[in-house]
C-alpha atoms as an extended CHARMM CRD file, in Angstrom:
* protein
*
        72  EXT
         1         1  UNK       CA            185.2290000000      185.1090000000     -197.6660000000  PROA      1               0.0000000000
         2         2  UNK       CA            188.4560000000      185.9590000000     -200.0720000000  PROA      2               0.0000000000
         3         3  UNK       CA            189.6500000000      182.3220000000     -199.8420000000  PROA      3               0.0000000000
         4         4  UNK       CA            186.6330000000      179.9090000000     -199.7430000000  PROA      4               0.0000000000
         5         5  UNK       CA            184.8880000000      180.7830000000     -202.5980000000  PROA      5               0.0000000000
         6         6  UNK       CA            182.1150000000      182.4960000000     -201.0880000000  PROA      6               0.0000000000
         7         7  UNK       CA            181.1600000000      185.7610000000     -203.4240000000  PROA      7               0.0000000000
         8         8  UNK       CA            180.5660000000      188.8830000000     -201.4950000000  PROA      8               0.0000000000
         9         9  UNK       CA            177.0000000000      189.1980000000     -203.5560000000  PROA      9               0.0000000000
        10        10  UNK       CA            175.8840000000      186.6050000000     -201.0420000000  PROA      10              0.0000000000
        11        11  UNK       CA            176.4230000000      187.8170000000     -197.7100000000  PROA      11              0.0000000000
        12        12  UNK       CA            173.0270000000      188.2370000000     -196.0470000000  PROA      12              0.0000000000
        13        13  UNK       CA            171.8360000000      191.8150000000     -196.7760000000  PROA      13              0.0000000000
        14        14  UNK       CA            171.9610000000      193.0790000000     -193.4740000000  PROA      14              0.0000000000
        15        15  UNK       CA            175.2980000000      194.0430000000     -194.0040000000  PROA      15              0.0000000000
        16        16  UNK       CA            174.3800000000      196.0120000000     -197.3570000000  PROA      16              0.0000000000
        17        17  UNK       CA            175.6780000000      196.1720000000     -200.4710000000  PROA      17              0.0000000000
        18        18  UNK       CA            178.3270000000      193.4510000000     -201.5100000000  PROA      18              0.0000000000
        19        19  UNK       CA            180.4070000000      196.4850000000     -203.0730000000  PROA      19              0.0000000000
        20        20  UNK       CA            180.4000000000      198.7520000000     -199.8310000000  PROA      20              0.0000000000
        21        21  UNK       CA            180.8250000000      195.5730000000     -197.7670000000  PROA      21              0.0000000000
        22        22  UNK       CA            184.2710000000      194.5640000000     -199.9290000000  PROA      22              0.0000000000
        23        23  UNK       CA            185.0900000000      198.1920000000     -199.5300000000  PROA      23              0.0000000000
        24        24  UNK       CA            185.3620000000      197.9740000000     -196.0970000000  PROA      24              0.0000000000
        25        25  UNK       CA            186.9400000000      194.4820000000     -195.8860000000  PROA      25              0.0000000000
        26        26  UNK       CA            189.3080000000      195.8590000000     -198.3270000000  PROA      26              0.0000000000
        27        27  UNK       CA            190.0440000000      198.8870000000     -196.0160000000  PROA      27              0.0000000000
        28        28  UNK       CA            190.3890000000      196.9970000000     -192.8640000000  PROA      28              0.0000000000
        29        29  UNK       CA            192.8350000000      194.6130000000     -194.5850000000  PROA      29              0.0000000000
        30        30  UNK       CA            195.6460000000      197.4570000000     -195.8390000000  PROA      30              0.0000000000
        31        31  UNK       CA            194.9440000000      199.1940000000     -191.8420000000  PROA      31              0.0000000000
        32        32  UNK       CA            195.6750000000      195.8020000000     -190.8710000000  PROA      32              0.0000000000
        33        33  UNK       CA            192.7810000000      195.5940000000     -188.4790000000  PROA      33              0.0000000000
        34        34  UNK       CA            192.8570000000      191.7960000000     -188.8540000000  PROA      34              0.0000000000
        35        35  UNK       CA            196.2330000000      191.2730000000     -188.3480000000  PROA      35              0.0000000000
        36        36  UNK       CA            195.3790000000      193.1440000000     -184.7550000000  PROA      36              0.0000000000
        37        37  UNK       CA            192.3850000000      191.1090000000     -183.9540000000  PROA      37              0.0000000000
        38        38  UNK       CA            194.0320000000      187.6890000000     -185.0740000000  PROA      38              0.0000000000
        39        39  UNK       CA            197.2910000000      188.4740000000     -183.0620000000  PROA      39              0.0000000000
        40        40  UNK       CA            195.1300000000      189.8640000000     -179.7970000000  PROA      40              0.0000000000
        41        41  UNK       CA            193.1720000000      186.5890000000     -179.9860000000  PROA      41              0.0000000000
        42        42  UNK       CA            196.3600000000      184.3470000000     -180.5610000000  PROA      42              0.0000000000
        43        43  UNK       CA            197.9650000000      185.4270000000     -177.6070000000  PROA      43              0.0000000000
        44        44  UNK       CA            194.6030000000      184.8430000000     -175.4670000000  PROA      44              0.0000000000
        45        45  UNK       CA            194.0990000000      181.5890000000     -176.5270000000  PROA      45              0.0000000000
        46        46  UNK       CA            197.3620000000      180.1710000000     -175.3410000000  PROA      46              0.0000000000
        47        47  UNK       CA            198.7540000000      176.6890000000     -176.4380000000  PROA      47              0.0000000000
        48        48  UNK       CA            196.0900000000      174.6180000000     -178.5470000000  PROA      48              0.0000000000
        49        49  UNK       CA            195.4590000000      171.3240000000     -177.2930000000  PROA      49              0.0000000000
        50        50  UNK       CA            194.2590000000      170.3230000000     -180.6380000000  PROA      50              0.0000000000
        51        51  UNK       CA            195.6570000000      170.8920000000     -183.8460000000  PROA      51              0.0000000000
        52        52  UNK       CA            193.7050000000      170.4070000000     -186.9980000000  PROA      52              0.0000000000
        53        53  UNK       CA            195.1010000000      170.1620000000     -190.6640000000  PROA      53              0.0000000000
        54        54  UNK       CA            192.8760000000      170.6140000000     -193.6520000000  PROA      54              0.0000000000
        55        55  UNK       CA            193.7420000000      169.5740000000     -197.3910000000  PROA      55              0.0000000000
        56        56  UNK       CA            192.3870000000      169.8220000000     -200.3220000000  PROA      56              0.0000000000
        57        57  UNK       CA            192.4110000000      166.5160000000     -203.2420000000  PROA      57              0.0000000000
        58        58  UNK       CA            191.7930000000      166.4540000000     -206.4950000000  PROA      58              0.0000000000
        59        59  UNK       CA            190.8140000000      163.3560000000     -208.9690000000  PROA      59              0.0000000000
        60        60  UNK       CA            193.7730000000      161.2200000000     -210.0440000000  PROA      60              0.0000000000
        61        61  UNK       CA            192.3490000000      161.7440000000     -213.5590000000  PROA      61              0.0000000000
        62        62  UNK       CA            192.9390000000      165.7370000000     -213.0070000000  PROA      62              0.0000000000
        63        63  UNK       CA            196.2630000000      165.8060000000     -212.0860000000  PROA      63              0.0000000000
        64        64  UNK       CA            198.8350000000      166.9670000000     -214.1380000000  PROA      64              0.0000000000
        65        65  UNK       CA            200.8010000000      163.7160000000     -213.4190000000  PROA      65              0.0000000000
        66        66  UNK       CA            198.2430000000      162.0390000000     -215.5980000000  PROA      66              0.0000000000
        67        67  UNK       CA            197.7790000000      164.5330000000     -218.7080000000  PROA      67              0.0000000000
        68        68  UNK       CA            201.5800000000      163.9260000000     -219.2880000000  PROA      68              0.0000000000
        69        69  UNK       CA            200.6800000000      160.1670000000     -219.3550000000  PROA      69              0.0000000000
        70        70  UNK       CA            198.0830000000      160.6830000000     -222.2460000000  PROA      70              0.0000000000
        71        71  UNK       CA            200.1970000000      162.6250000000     -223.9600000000  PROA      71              0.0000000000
        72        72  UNK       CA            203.0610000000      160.2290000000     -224.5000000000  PROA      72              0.0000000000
């Protein structure tokens, strides 16, 4: 939820408040409880057979490349 732009006001409410429920992300992140669980399930999994890359693009007209070309 930190990275995707989800806001913690909309997690479903069964998990209560969004302040208590960053409060306990937040908690489990300095313990390093998902460090643990990533690692545990890393070392199950074994070797991937498939590997997927994500990006992320932006519109040619948005790039800073192009600003400097307006600005000549």
């Amino acid at each position: 939820m930190i990275r995707n732009g989800l806001q913690w006001q909309d997690a479903p409410e069964g998990f209560g408040s969004h302040r208590t429920l960053y409060n306990h992300f937040t908690r489990w992140r300095e313990r390093g409880i998902f460090a643990k669980r990533f690692t545990t399930l890393a070392a199950q999994a074994g070797v991937p057979a498939c590997l997927m890359i994500d990006s992320t693009h932006l519109k040619a007209s948005l790039t800073v490349a192009s600003l400097r070309k307006k600005g000549r």
